[in-house]
N, C-alpha and C positions, 0 to 999 in steps of 0.2 A: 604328663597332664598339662602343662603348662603348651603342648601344643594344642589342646582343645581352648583354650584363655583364647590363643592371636586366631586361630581357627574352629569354630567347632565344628564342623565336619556335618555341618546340617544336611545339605545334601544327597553325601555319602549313605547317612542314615536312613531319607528317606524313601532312597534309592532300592535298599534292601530291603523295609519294608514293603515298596511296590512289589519288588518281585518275591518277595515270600509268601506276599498274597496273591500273586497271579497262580503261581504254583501250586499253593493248598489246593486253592480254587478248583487248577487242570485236573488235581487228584481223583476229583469226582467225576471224571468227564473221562481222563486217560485212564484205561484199565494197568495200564503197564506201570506208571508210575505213582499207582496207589499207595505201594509198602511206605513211599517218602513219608505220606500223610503226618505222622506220629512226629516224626521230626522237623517237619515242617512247622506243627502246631507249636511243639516246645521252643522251638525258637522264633515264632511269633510272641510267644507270651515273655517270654526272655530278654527280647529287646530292648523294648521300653522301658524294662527296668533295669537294665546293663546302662543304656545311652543318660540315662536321667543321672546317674549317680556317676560315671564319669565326665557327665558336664559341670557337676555339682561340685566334684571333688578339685577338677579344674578352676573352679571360681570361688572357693571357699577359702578366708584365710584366719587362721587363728588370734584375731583380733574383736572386744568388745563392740556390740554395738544395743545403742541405746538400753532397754530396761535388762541386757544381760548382768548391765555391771549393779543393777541392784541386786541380782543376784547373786554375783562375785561378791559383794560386800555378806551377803546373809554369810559365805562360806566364813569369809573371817572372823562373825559373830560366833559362828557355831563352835571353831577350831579356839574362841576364847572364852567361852560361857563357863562358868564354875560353877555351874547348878545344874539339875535336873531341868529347875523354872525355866532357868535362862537359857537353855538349849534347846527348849519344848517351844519359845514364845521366837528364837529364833528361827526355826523350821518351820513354822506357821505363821512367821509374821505376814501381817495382811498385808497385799498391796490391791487399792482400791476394793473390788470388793472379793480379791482370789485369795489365796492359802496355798503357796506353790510349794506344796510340802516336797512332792513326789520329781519335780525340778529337781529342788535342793539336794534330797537325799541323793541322788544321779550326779550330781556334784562333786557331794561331798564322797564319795565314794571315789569318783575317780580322783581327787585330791589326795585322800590317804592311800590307792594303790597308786600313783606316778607321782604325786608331789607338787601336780599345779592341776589346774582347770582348762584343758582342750578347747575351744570352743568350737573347731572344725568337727573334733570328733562329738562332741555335743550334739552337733548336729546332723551327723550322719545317723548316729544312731536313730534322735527324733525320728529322722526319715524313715527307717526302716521298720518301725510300726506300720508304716503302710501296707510293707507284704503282711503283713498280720490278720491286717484288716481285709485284704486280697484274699486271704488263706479263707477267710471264715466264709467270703462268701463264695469260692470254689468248694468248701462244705455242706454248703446250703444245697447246690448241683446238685451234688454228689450224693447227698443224702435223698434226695429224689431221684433219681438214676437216671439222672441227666447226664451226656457223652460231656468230657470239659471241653471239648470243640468248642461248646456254645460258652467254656468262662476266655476264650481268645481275647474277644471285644475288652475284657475290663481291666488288665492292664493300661492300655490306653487314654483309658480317660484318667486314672489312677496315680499316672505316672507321666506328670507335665507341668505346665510349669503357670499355670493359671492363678494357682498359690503361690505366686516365686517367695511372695514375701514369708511366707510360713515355711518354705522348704528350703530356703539361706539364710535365715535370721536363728539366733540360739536359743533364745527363751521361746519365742514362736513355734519351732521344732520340736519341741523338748514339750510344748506344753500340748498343741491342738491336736496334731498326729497321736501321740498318747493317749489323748484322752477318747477322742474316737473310740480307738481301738480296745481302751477298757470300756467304755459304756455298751461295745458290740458286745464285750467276752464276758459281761453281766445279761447281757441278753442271750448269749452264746447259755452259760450255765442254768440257767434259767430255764429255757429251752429243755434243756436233756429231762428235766421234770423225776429228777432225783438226789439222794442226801448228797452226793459227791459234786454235782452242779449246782446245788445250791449252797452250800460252802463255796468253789468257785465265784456265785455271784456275788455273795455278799465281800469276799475280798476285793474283787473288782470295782466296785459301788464303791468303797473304802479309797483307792487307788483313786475312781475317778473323781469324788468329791474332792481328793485332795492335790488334781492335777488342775483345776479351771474351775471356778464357781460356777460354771455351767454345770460341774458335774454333779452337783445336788437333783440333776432332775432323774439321773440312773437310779435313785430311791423310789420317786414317783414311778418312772418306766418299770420297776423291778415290781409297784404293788399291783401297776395294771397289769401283768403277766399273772401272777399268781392269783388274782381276782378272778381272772378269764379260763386261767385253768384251774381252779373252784381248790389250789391245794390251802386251805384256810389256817392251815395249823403251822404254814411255814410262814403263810401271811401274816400270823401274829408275830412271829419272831422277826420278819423282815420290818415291823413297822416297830419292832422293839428297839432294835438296832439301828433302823435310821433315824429315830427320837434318840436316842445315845450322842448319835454323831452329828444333829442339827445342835442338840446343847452345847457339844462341845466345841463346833463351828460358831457358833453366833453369841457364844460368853465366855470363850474363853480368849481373854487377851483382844478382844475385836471391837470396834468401831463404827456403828450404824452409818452409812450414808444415804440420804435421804437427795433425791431428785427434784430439781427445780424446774424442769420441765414441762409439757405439757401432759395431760394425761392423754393412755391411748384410745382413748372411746370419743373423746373428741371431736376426733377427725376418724371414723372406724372405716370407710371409703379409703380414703389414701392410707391407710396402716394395713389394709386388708393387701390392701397391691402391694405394697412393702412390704411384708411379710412372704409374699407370692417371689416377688423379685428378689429374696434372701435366698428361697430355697432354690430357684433357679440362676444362681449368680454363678455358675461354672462358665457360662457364656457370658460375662461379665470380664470385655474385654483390657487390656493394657494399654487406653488410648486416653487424652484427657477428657474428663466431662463437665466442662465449665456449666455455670449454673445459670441457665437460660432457660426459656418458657417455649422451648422446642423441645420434643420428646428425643432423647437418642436412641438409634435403633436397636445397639447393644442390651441397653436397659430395657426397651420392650421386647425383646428375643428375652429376657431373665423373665419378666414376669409371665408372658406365653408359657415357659418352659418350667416356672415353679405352680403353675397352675395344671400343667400335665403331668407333674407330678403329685400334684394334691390330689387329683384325679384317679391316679395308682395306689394313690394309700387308701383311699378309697375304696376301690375296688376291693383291695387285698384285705381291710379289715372287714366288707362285709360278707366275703368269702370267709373266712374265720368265722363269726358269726352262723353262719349257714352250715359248718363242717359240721357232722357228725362226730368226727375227733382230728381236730388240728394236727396237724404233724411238727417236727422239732424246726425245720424249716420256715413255718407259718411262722412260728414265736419268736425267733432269731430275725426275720426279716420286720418282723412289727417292732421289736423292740429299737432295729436300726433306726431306722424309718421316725419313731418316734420320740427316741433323743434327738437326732440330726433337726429335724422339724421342730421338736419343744426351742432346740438352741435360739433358733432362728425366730421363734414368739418371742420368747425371752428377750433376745436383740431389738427385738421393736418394743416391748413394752419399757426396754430401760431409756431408747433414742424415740420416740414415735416423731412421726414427721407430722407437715401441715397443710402439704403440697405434693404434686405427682414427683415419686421417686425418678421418674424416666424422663426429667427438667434436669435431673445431673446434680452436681454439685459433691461434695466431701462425704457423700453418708456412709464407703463400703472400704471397710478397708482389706486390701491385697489378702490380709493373712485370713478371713473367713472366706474366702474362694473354696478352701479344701473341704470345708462343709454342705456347700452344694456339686462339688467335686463326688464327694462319696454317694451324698443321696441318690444322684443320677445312677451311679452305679449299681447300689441298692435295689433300685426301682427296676433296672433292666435285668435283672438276676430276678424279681419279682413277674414282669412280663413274660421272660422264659420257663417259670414254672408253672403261671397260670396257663399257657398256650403249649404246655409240652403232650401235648395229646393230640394237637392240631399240627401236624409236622409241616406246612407248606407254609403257616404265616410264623411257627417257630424259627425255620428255616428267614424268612421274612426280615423278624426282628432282629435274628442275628446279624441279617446282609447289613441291614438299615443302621444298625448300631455298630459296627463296625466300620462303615465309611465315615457314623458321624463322630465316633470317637479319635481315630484317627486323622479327620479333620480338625477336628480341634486341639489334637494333640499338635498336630504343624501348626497352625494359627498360634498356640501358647507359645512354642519355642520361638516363633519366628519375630512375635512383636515383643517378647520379654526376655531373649538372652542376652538382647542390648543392655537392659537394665538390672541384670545380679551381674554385668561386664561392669558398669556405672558404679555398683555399689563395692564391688572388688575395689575398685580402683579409688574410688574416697576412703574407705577403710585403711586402706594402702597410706594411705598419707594424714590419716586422722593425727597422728601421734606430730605429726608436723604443727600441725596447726595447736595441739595442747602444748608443746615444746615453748613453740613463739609467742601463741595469741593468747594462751589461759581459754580456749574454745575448739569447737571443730568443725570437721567440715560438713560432718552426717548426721548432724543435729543440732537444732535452734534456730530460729528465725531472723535472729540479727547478728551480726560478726559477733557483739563481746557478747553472746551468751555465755554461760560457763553450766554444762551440762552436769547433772540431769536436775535438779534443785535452784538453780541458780545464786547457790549461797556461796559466799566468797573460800573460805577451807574448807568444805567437805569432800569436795571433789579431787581438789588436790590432793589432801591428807589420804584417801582413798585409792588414787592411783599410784603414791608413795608406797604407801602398805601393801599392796597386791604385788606390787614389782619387788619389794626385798622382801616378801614371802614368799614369791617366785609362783604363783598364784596363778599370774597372767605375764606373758611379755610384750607390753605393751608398744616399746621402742625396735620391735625386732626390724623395723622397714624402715627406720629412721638412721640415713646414713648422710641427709644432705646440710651444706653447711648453715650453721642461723641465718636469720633472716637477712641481717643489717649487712651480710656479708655475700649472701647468696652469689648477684649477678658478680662481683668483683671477683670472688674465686673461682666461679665459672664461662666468664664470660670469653669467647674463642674469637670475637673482634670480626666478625663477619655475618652477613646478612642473612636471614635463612632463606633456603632453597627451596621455594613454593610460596602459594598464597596465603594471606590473612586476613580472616574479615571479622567485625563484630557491629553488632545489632539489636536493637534496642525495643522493645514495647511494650504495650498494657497488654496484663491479662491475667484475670483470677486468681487469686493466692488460696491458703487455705480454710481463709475467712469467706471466697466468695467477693471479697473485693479485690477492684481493679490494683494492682500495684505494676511497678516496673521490674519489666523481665528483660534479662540480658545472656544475648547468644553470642558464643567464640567458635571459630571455627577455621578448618585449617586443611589444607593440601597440597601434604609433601610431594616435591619431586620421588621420591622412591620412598617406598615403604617401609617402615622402619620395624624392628624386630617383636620391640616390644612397647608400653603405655608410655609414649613422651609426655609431657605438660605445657600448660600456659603458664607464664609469670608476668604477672603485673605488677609493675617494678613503679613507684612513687618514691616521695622525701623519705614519706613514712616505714611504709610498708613493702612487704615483695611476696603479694598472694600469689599462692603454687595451685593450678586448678589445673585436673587432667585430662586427657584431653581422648574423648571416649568413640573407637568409631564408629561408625553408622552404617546400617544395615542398606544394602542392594535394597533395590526394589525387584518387587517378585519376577518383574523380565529379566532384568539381568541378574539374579539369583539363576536362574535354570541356565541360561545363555553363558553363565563365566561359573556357573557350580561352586560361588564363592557366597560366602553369608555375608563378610563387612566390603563395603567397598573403599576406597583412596581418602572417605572425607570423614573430619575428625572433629567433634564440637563439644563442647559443654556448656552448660544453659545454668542459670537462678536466678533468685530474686535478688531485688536491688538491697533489700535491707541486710542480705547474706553478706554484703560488702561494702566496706568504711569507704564513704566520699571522697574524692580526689583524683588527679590528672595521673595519668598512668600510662608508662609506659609496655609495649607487651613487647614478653621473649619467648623463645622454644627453646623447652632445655630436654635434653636426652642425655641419656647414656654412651659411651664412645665406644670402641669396641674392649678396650680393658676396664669398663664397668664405671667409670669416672664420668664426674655429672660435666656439661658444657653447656653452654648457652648460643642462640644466635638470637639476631634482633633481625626483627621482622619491620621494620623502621615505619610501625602503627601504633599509633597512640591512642589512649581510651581515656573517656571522659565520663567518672561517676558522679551524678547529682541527684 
């Protein structure tokens, strides 16, 4: 795997692609090479989710990052609690306004079967909720006697990397994907419109309130189901049970927090678009969006596209309305549809804006991409069922959604593998920077933050107890020598072989204000094996920054069928780095794994 890290084989990939799809394609044209069809298909739908998870696995490493390690401590509470009370309030302790029971339990389970907390496998698993969520809606087909030809397209969009933040991060994995897929499998059970599904739902409902405080709206979705399909006698029991579990969500053990914001009626104009642009955020690209009073096009391609999708729901509910008797398909699809969309209310009415979303700035972050990721898909499982009787524009949607998923599948991989390469490789060295600085590299805004609290022992007492509970291993990439000593035990007394430059300017932080931003960047003579570093070497200090490389551009991607090219940078802000004259070095690995240094004879100047 660690050949997909220095390479990932982007091309390769979408190499086979192309011709998997030329070929399906011939199937209907060439009589002779028909029979392929069947295998052609399965290993269309197979790819993307084969390529996603070996990329993944390549770039994942079993290292905290940011609000995981609240949940690494909850395990330590649970594994110490001497009460019922105190095992109950740890498993449910709030954070903000969630209850990550359904986390934790996943935890703590793999804790008492291996003895510590995974967090790579944490997070594969998260992932693979996703075929779950895949599964249900190749059900939906299928339950219409739809050919799965037409579920080809939704791998695709399914399985990419528009979400990276939600599909590398541990608690992000572990929580959204999850919950998804329970709020589907209470609409799923629901649907079937019997005791054995409805058991199902109400478990599921249970599961999802306790994966994301989003998932309290799987109660509401569960009573408009049973309202619409008139069963009134489950309806009373479903509203019995979600009165059970809002009492015991909102008094037991929890903490009102109240919004100092503005409200969302306000401004109902700019929240309507916002809202619009939540559910179409799948095209909600991986590029910056400083906060300027120019529209980006990304952001209005989101609201176009969560507006064609309000459109679909649309449609599809007043088709329901009109059915003489709904089918289990209709119900499963509205239920989707209408968690994914309540989420995305919910998100505005807790953030509402005051101004056009498509001005940019800080309002989306990475790990809600998989929310309008699914809906899209939802909705095209929903166009092929309303049009499956019309076979030349079914036939249509499928071409249509199929180029644009696949498009966008390349477009996610190609502007965001840089960036779970980026966050490998801080990871990789977090444990450096908590060793020397009491801080790190992947969280906090100024060098001495001391994450995640910022209170002087909690953090450390917290990484001590993990590590001789064996919990997490936290030091496992920490092999270089301290700081004060770094360049002197490594340093090989020769200049490095290639370029080095560094660069300096204003531009938007995560306030929306100007601050100073600082680029490093570098070009070996020869290509080196594997992630070498920058060191900025002062009186002080000797900051280790890695040194990440950078993607071809789309011509010479096809022209050299290579994804990174020769040039290697790393970028931050200024306040990430204590002031002072600094010297820079290159340090790598030798070929018997031993750290070296060369001096690049440039000097850097923070102020």
């Amino acid at each position: 795997m660690k050949l997909f890290l220095e390479n990932p084989h982007l091309f390769e990939y979408y190499s086979v692609v192309v011709a998997l799809l030329l070929l399906f394609g011939a199937t209907f044209w060439i009589e002779k090479i028909k029979s392929w069809r069947p295998a052609l298909g399965i290993g269309l739908i197979a790819l993307p989710f084969v390529y996603f998870f070996i990329l993944l696995d390549a770039h994942l490493v079993n290292i905290p990052y940011t609000d995981d390690f609240n949940l690494l401590e909850t395990v330590q509470k649970l594994r110490n609690s001497g009460s019922l009370i105190a095992m109950l309030k740890a498993l449910f302790e709030q954070v903000n306004q969630h209850r990550f029971g359904f986390e934790r339990i996943v935890m703590l389970i793999m804790y008492v079967l291996t003895g510590t907390v995974n967090i790579k496998t944490q997070i594969i698993l998260g992932d693979l909720f996703m075929v779950g969520i895949g599964y249900l809606l190749y059900l939906s087909l299928k339950k219409e006697g739809i050919s799965w030809y037409w579920f080809i397209p939704v791998p695709y969009i399914l399985f990419n990397l528009v979400y990276f933040e939600n599909a590398y991060w541990g608690i992000a994995a572990l929580q959204n994907t999850p919950l998804i897929f329970f709020a589907m499998l209470t609409a799923y059970g629901l649907a079937r419109a019997d005791e054995k599904g409805f058991r199902i739902g109400l478990v599921a409902a249970l599961l999802t309130t306790f994966t994301s405080g989003s998932g309290l709206l799987a109660w509401i979705v569960g009573m408009i189901l049973l309202a619409f399909q008139k069963r009134f006698k489950s309806l009373l029991w479903w509203v019995a049970g979600s009165g059970a579990v809002l009492v015991f969500y909102f008094f037991f053990d929890y903490q009102f927090i109240s919004s100092q914001g503005e409200k969302v009626w306000n401004h109902p104009v700019f929240n309507t678009i916002f809202v619009m642009a939540f559910w179409g955020n799948a095209l909600y690209m991986d590029v910056r969006h400083p906060f300027v009073p120019v529209f980006h096009p990304d952001l209005v391609a989101c609201v176009m596209l969560g507006a064609g999708l309000a459109l679909v729901f649309a449609i599809w509910a007043i088709r329901i309305l009109l059915a003489r008797k709904p089918t289990f398909s209709d119900w499963l699809l509205l239920g989707a549809m209408l968690f994914v969309m309540g989420t995305g209310a919910m998100f505005v009415v807790s953030r509402p804006i005051n101004n056009y979303i498509m001005y940019g700035g800080t309002v989306f972050s990475r790990r809600y991409m998989i929310f309008g990721v699914v809906l899209v898909a939802v909705c095209y499982v929903c166009v092929v069922i309303v049009l499956k009787n019309f076979k030349r524009w079914n036939n249509l949607a499928a071409i249509v959604a199929m180029l644009f998923f696949v498009g966008l599948n390349f477009v996610s991989y190609f502007t965001s593998i840089v960036s779970i390469r980026r966050l490998h490789d801080e990871l990789v060295i977090d444990s450096y920077f908590w060793k020397n600085y009491k801080t790190f590299l992947t969280v906090g805004d100024l060098f001495g933050d001391i994450p995640f609290w910022n209170h002087p022992t909690r953090m450390r007492d917290l990484v001590i107890g993990l590590e001789s509970d064996g919990i997490t291993d936290f030091y496992q990439f920490y092999d270089m020598p301290a700081q004060e000593e770094l360049i002197s035990k490594t340093n090989m007394g020769k200049p490095f072989a290639g370029t080095f430059d560094a660069q300096s300017q204003y531009r938007n932080g995560v306030n929306n204000l100007p601050e100073k931003y600082f680029k490093f960047s570098a070009a070996p003579l020869h290509t080196p094996n594997e992630t070498f570093y920058f060191v900025l070497e002062s009186v002080k200090f000797n900051i280790v920054l890695p040194a990440i490389p950078q993607p071809n551009t789309i011509s010479d991607f096809l022209q050299k069928t290579s994804y990174y090219s020769n040039n290697y940078e790393y970028s931050l802000y200024k306040p990430k780095l204590p002031e002072g004259k600094y010297r820079a070095w290159i340090m790598s690995r030798d070929e018997s794994r031993k750290w070296e240094s060369v001096n690049t004879g440039k000097q850097v100047l923070f102020y």
